[in-house]
PQR file with spaces between the fields and no chain letter, atoms N, CA, C, O and H, PARSE charges and radii, in Angstrom:
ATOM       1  N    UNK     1      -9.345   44.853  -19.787 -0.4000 1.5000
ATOM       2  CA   UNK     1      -9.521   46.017  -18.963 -0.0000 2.0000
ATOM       3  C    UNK     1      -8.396   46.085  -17.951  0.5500 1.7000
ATOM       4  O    UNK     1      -8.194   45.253  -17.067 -0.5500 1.4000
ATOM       5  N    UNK     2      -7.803   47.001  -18.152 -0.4000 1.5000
ATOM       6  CA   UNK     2      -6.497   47.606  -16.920 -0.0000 2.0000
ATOM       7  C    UNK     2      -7.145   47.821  -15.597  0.5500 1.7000
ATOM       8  O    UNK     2      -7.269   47.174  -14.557 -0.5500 1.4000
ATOM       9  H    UNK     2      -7.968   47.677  -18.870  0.4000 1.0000
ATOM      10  N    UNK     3      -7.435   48.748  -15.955 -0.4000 1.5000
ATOM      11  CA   UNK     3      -7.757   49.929  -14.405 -0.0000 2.0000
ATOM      12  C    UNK     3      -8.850   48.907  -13.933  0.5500 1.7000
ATOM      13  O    UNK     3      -9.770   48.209  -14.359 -0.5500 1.4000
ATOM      14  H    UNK     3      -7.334   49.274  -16.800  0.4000 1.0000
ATOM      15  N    UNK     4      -8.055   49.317  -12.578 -0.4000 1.5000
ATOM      16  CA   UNK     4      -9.371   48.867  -11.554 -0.0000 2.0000
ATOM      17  C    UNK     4     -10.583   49.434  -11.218  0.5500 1.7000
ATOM      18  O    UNK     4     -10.566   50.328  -10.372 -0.5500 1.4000
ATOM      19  H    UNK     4      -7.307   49.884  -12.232  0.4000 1.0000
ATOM      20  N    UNK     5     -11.539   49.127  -11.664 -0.4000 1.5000
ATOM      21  CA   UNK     5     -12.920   50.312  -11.440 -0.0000 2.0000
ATOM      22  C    UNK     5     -14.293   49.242  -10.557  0.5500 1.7000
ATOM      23  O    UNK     5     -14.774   48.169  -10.921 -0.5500 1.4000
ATOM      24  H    UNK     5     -11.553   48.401  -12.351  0.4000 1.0000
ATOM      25  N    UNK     6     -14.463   49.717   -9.859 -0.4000 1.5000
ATOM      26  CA   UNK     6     -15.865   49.578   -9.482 -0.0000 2.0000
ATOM      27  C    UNK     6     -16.862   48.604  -10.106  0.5500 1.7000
ATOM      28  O    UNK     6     -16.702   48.492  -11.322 -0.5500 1.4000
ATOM      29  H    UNK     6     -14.072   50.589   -9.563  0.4000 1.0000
ATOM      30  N    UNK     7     -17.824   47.890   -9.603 -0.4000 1.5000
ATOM      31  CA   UNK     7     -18.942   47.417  -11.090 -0.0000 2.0000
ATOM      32  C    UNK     7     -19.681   48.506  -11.197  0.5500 1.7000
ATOM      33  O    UNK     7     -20.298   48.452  -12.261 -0.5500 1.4000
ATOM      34  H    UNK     7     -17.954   47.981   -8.616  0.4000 1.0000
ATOM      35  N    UNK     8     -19.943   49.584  -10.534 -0.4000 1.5000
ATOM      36  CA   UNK     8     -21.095   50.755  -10.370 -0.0000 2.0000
ATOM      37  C    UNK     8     -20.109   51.427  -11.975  0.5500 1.7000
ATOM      38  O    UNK     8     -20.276   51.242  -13.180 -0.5500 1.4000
ATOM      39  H    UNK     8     -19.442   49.628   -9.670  0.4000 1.0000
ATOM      40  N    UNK     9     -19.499   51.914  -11.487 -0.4000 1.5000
ATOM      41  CA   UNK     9     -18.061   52.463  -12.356 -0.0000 2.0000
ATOM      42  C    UNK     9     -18.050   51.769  -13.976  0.5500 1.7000
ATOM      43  O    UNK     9     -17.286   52.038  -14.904 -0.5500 1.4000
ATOM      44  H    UNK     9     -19.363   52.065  -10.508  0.4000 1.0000
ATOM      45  N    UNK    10     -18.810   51.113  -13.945 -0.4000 1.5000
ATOM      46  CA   UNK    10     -18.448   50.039  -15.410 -0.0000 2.0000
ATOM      47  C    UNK    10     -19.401   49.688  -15.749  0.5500 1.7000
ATOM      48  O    UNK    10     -19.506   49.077  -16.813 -0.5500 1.4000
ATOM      49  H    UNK    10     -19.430   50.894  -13.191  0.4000 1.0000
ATOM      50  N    UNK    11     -20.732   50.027  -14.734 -0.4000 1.5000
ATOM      51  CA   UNK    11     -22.132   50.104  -15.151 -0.0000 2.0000
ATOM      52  C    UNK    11     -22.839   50.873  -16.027  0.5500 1.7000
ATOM      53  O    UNK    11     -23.618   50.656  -16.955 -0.5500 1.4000
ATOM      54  H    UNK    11     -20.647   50.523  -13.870  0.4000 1.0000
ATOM      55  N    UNK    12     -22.182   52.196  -15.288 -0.4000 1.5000
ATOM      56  CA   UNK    12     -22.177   53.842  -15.673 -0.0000 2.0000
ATOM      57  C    UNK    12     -21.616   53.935  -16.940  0.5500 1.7000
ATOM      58  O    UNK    12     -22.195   54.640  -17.766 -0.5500 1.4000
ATOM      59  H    UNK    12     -21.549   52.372  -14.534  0.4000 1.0000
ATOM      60  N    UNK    13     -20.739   53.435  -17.204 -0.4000 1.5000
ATOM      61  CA   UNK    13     -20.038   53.851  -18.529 -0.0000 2.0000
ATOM      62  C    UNK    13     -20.698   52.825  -19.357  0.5500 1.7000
ATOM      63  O    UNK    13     -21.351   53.225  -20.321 -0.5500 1.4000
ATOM      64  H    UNK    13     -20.268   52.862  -16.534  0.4000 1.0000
ATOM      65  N    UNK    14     -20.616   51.431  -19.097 -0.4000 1.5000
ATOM      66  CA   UNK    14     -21.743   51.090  -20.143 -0.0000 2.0000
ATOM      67  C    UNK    14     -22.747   51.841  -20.864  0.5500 1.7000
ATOM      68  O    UNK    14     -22.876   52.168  -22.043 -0.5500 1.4000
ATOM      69  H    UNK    14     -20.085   51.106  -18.314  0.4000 1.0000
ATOM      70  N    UNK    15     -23.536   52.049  -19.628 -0.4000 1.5000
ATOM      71  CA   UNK    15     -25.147   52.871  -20.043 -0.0000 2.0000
ATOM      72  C    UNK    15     -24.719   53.749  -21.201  0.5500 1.7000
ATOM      73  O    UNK    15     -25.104   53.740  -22.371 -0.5500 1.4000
ATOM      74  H    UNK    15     -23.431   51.783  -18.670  0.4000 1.0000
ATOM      75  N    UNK    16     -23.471   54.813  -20.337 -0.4000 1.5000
ATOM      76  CA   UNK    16     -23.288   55.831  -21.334 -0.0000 2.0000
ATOM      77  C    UNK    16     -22.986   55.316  -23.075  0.5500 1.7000
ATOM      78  O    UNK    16     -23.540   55.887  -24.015 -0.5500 1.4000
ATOM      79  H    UNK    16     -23.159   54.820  -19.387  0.4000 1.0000
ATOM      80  N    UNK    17     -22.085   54.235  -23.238 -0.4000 1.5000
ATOM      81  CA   UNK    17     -21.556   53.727  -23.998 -0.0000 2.0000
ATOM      82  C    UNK    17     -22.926   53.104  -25.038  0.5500 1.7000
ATOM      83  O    UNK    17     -22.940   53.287  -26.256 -0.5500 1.4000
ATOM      84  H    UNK    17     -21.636   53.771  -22.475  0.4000 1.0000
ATOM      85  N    UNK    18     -23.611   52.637  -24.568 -0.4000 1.5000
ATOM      86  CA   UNK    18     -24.968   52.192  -25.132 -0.0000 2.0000
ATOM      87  C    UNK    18     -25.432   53.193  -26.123  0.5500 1.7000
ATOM      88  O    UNK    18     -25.428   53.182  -27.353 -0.5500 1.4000
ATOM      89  H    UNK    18     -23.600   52.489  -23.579  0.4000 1.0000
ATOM      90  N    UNK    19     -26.086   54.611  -24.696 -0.4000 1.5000
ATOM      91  CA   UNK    19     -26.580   55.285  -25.204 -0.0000 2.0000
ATOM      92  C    UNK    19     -26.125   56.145  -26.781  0.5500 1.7000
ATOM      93  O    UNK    19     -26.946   56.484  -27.632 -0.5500 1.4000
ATOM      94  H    UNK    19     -26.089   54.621  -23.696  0.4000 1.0000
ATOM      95  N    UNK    20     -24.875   56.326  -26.849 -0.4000 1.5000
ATOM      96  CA   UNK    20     -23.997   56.518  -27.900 -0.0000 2.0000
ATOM      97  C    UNK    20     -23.833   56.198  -28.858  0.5500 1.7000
ATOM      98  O    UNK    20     -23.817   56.875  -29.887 -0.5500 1.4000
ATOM      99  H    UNK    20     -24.208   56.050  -26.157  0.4000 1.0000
ATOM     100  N    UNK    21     -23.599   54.559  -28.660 -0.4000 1.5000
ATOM     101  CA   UNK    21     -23.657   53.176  -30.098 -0.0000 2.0000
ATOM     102  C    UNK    21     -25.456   53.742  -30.281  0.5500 1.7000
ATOM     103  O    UNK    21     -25.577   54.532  -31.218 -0.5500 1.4000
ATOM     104  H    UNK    21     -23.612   54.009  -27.825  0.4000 1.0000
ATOM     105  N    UNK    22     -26.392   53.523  -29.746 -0.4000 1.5000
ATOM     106  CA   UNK    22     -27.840   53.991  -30.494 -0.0000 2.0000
ATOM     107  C    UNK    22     -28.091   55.171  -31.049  0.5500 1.7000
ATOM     108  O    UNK    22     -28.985   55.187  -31.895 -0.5500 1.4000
ATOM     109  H    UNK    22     -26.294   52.881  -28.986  0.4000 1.0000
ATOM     110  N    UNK    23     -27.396   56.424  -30.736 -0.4000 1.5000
ATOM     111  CA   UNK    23     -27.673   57.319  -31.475 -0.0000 2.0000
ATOM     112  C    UNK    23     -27.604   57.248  -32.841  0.5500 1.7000
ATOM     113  O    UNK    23     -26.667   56.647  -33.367 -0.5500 1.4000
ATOM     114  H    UNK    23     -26.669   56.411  -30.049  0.4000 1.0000
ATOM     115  N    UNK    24     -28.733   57.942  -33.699 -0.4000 1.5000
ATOM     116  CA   UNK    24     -29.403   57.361  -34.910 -0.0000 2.0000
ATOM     117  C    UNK    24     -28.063   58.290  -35.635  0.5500 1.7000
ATOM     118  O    UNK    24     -27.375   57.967  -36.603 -0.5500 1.4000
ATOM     119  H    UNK    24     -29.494   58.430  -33.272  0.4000 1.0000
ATOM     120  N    UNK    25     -27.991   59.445  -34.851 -0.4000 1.5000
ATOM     121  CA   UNK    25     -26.950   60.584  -35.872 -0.0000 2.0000
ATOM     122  C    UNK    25     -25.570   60.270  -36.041  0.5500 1.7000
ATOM     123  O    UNK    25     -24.849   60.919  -36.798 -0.5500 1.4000
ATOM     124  H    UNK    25     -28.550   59.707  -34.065  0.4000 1.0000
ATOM     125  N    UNK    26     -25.135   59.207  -35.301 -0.4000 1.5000
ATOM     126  CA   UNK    26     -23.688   58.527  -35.411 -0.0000 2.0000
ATOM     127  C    UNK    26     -23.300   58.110  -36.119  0.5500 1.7000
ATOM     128  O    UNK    26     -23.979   57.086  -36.044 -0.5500 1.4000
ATOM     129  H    UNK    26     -25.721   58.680  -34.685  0.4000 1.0000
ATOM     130  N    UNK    27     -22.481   57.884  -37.180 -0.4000 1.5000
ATOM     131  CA   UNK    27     -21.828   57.389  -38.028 -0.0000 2.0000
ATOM     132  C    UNK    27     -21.119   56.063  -37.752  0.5500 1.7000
ATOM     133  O    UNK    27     -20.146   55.791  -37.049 -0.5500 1.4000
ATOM     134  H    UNK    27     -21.929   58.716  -37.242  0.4000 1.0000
ATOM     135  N    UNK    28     -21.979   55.264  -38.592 -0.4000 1.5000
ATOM     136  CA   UNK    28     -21.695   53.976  -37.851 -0.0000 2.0000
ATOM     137  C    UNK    28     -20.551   53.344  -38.326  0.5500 1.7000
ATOM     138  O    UNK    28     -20.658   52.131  -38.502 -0.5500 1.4000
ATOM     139  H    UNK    28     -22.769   55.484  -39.164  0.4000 1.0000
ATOM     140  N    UNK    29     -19.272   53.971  -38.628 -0.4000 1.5000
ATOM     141  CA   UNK    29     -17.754   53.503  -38.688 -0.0000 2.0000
ATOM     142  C    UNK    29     -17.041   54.035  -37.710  0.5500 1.7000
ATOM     143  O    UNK    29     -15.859   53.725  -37.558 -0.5500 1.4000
ATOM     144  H    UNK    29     -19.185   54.957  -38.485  0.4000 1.0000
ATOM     145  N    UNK    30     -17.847   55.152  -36.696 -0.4000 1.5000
ATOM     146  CA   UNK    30     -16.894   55.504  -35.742 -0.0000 2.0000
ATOM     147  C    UNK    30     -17.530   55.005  -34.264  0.5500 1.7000
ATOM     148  O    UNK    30     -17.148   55.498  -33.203 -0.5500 1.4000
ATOM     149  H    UNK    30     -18.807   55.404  -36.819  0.4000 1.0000
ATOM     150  N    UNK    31     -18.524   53.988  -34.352 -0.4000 1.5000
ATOM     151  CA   UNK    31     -18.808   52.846  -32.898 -0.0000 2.0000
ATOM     152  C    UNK    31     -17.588   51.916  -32.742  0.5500 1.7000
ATOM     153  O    UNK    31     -17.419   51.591  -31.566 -0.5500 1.4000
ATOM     154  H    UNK    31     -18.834   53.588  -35.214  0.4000 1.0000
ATOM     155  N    UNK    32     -16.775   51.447  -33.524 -0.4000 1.5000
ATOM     156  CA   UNK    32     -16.531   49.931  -32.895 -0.0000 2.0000
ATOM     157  C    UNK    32     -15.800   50.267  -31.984  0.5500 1.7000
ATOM     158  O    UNK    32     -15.720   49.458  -31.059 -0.5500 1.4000
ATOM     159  H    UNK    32     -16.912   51.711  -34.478  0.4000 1.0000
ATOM     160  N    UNK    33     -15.242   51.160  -31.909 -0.4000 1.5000
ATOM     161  CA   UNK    33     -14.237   51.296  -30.229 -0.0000 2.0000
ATOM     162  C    UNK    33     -14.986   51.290  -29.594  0.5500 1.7000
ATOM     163  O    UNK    33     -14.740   50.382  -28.800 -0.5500 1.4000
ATOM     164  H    UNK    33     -15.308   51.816  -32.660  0.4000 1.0000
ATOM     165  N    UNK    34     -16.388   52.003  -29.207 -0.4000 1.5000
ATOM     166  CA   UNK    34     -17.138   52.131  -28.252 -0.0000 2.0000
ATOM     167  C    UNK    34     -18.154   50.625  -27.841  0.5500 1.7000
ATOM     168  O    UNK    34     -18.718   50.304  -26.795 -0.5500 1.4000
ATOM     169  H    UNK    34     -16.588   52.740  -29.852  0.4000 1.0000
ATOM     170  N    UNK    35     -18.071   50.038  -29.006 -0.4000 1.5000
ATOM     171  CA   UNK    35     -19.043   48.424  -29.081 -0.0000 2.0000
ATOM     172  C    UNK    35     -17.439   47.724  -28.133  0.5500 1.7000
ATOM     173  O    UNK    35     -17.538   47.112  -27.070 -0.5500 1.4000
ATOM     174  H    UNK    35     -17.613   50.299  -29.856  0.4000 1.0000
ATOM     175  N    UNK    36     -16.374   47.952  -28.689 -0.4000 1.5000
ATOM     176  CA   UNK    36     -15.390   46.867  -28.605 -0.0000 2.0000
ATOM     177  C    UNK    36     -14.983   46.989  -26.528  0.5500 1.7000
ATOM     178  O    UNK    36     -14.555   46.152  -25.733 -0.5500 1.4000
ATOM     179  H    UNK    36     -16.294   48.449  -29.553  0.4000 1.0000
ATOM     180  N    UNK    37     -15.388   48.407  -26.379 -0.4000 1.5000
ATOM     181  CA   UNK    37     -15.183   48.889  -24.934 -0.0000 2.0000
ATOM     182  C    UNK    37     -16.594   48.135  -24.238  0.5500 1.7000
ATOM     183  O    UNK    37     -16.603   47.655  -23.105 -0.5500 1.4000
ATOM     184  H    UNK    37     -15.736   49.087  -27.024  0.4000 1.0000
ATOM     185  N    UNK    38     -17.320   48.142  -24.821 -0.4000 1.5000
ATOM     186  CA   UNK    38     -18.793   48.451  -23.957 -0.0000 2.0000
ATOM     187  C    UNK    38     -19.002   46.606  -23.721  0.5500 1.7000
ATOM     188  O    UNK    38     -19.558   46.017  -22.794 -0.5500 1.4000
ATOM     189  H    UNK    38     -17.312   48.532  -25.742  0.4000 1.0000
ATOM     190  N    UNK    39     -18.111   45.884  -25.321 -0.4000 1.5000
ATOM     191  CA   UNK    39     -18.019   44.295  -24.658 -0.0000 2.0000
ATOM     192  C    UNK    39     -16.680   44.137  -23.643  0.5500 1.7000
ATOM     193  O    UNK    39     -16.918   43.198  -22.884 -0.5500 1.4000
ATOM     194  H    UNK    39     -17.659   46.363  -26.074  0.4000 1.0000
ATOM     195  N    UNK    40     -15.362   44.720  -23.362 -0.4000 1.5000
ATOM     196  CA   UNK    40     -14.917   44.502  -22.307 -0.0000 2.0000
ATOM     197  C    UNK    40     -16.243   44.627  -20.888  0.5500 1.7000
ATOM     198  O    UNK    40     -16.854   43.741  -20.290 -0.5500 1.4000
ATOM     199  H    UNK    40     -15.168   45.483  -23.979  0.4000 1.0000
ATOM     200  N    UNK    41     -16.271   46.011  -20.776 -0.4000 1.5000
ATOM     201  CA   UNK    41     -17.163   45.863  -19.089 -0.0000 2.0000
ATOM     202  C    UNK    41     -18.109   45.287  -19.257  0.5500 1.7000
ATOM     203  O    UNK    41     -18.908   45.581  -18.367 -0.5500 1.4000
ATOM     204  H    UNK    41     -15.775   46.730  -21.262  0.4000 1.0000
ATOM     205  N    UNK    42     -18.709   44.222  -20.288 -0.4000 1.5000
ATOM     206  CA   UNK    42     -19.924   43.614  -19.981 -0.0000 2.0000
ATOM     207  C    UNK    42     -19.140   42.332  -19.218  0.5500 1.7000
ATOM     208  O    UNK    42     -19.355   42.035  -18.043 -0.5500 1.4000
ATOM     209  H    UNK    42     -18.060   43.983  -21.011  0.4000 1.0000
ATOM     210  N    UNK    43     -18.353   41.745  -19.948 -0.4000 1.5000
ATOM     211  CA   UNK    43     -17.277   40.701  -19.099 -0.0000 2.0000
ATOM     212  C    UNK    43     -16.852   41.078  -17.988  0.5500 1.7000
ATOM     213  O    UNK    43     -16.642   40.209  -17.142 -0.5500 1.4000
ATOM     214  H    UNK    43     -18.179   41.986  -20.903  0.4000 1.0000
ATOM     215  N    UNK    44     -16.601   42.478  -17.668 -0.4000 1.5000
ATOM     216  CA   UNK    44     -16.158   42.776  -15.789 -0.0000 2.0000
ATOM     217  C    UNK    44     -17.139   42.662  -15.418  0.5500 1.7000
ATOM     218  O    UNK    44     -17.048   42.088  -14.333 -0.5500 1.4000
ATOM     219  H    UNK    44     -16.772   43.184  -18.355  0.4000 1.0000
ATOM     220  N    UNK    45     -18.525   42.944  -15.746 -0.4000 1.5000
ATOM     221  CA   UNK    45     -19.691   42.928  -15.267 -0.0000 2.0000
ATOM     222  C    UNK    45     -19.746   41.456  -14.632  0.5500 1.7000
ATOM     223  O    UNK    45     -19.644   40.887  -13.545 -0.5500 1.4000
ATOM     224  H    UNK    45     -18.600   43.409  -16.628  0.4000 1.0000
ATOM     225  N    UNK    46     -19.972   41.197  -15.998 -0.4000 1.5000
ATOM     226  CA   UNK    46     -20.613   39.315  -15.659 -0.0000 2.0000
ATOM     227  C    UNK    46     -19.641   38.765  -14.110  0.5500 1.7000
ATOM     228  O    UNK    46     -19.965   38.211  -13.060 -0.5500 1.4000
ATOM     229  H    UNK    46     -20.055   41.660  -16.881  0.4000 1.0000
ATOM     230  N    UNK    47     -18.515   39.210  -14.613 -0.4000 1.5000
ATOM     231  CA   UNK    47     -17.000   38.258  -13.940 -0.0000 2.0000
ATOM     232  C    UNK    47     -17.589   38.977  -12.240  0.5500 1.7000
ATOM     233  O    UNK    47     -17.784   38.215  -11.293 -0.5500 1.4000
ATOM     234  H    UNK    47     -18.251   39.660  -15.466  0.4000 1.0000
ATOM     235  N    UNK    48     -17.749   40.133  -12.149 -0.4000 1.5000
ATOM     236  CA   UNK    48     -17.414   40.519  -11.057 -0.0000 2.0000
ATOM     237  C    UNK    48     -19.191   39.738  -10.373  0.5500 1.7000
ATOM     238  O    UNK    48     -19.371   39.442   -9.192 -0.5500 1.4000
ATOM     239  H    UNK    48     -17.591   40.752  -12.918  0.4000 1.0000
ATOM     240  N    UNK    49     -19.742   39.651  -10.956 -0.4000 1.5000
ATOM     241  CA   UNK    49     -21.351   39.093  -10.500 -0.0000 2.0000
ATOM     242  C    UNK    49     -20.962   37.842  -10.237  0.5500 1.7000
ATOM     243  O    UNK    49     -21.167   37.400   -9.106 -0.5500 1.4000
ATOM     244  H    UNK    49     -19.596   39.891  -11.915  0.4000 1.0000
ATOM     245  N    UNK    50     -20.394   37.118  -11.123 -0.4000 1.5000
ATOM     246  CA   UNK    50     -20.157   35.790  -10.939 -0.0000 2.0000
ATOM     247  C    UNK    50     -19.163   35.727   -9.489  0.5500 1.7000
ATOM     248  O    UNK    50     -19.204   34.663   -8.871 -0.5500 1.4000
ATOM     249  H    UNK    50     -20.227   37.476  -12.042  0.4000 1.0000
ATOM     250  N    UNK    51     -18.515   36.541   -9.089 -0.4000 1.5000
ATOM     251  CA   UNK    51     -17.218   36.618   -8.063 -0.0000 2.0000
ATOM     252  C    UNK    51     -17.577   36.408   -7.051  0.5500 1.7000
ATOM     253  O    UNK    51     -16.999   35.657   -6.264 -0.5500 1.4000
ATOM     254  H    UNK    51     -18.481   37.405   -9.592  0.4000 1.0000
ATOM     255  N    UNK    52     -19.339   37.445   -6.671 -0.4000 1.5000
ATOM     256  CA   UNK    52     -20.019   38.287   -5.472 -0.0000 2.0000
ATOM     257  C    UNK    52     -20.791   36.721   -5.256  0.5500 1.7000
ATOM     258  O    UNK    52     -20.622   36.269   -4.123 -0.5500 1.4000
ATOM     259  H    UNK    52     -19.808   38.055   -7.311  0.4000 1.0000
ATOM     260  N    UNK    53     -21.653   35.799   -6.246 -0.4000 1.5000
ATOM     261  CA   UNK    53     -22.356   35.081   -6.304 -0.0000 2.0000
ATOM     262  C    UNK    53     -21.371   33.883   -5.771  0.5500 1.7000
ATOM     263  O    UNK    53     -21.924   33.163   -4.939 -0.5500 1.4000
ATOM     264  H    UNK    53     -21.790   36.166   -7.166  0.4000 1.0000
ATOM     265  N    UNK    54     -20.270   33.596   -6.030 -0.4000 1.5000
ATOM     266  CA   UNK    54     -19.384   32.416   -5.240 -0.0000 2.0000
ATOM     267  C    UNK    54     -19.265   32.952   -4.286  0.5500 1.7000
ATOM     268  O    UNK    54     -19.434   32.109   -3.405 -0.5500 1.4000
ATOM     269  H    UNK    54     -19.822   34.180   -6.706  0.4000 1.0000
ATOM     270  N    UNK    55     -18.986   34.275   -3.681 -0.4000 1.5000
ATOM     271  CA   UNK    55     -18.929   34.397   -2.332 -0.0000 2.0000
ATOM     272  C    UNK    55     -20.011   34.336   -1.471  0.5500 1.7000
ATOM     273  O    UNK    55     -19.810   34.077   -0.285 -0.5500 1.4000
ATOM     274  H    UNK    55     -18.849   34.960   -4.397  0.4000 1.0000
ATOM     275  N    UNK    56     -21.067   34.526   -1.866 -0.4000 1.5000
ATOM     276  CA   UNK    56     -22.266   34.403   -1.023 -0.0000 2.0000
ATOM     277  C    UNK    56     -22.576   32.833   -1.234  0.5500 1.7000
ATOM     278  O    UNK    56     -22.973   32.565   -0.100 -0.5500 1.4000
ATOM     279  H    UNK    56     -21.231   34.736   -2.829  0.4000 1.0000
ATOM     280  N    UNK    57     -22.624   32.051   -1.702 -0.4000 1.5000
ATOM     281  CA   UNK    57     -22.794   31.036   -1.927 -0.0000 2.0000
ATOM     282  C    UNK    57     -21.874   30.242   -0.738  0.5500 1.7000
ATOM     283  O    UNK    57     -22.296   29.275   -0.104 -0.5500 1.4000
ATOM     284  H    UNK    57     -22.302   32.269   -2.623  0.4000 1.0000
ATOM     285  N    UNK    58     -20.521   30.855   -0.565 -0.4000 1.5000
ATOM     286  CA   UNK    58     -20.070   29.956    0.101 -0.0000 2.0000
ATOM     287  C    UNK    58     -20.408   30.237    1.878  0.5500 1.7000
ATOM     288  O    UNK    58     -20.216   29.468    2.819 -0.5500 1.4000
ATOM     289  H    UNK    58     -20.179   31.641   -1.079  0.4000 1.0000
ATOM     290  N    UNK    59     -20.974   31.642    1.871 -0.4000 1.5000
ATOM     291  CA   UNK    59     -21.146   32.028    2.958 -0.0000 2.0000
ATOM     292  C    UNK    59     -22.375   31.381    3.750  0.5500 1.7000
ATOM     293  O    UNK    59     -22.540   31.204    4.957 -0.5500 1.4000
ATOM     294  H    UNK    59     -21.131   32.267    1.107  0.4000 1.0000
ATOM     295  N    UNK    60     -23.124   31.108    2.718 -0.4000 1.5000
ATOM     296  CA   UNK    60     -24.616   30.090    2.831 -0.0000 2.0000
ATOM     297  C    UNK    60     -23.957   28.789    2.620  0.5500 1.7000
ATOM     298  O    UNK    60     -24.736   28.283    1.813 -0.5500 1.4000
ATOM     299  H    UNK    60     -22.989   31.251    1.737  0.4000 1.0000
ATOM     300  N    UNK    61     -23.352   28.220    2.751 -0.4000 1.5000
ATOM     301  CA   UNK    61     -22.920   27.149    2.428 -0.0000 2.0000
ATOM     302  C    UNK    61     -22.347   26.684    4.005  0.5500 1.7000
ATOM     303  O    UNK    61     -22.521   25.647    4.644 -0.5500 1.4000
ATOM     304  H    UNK    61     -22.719   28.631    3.407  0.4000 1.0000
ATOM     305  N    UNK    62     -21.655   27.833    4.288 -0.4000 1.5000
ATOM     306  CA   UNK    62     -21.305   27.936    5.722 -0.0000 2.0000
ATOM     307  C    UNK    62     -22.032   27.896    6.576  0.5500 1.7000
ATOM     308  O    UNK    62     -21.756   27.006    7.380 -0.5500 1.4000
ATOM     309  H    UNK    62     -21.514   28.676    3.769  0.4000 1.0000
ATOM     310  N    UNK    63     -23.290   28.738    6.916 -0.4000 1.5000
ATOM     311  CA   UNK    63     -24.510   28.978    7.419 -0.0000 2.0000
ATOM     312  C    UNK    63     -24.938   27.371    7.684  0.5500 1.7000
ATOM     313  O    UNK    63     -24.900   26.873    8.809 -0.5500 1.4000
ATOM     314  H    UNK    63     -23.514   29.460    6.262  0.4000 1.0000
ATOM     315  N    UNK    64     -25.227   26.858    6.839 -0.4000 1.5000
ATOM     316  CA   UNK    64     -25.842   25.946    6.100 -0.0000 2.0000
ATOM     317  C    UNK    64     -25.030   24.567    7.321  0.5500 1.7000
ATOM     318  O    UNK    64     -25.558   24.123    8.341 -0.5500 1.4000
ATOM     319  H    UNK    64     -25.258   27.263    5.926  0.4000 1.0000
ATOM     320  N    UNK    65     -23.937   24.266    6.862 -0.4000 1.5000
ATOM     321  CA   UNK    65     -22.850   23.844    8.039 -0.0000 2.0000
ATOM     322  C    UNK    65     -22.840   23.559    8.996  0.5500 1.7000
ATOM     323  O    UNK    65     -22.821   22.371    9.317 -0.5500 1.4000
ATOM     324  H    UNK    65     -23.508   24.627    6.034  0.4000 1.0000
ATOM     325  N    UNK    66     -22.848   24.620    9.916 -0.4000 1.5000
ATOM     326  CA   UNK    66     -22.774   25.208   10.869 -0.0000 2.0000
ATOM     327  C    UNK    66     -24.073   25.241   11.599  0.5500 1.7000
ATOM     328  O    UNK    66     -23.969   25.531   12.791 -0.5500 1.4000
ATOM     329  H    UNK    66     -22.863   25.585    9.655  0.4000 1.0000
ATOM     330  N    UNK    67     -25.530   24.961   11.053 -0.4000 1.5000
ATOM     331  CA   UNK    67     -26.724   25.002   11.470 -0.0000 2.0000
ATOM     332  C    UNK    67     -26.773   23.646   11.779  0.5500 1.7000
ATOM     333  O    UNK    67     -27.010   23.280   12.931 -0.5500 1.4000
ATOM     334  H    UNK    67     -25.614   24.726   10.084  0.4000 1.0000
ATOM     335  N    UNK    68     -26.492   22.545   10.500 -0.4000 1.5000
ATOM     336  CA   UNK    68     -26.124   21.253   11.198 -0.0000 2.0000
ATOM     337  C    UNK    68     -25.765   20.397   12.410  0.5500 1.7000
ATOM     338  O    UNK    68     -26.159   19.307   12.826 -0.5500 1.4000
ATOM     339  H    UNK    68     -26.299   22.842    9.565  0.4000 1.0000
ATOM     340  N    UNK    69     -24.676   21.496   12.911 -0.4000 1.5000
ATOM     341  CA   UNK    69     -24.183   21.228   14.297 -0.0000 2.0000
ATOM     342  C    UNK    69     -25.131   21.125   15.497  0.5500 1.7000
ATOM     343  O    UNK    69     -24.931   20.414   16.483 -0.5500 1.4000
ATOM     344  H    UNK    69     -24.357   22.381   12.573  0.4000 1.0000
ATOM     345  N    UNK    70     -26.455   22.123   15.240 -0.4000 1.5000
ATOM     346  CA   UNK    70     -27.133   22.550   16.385 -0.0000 2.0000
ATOM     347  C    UNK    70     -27.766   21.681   16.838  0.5500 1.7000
ATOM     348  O    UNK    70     -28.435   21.869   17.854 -0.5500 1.4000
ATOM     349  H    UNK    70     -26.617   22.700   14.440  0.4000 1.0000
């Protein structure tokens, strides 16, 4: 994935992307771009969750620290 987008941004287009690959009336030789897209932003997904989750972690970690002192 190039562009820089949002996780909301990459959420949204998932969904949409989903909803699409399930349609029953689709011709199922013309999904894999949309499967092959919809597994990139599941990886920005994960990556960017995993990013938010080390940062809070370290922020409680800090907390955590810092309460020690008292």
């Amino acid at each position: 994935m190039k562009e820089k987008m949002s996780y909301e941004e990459a959420y949204t287009e998932l969904e949409r992307l989903v909803t699409a690959i399930e349609d029953p009336e689709r011709d199922l030789s013309s999904i894999e771009n949309d499967v092959k897209r919809a597994m990139e932003l599941i990886q920005y997904c994960k990556d960017t969750i995993r990013g938010e989750q080390e940062k809070i972690e370290t922020i409680i970690n800090k907390s955590d620290n810092s309460n020690e002192d008292i």
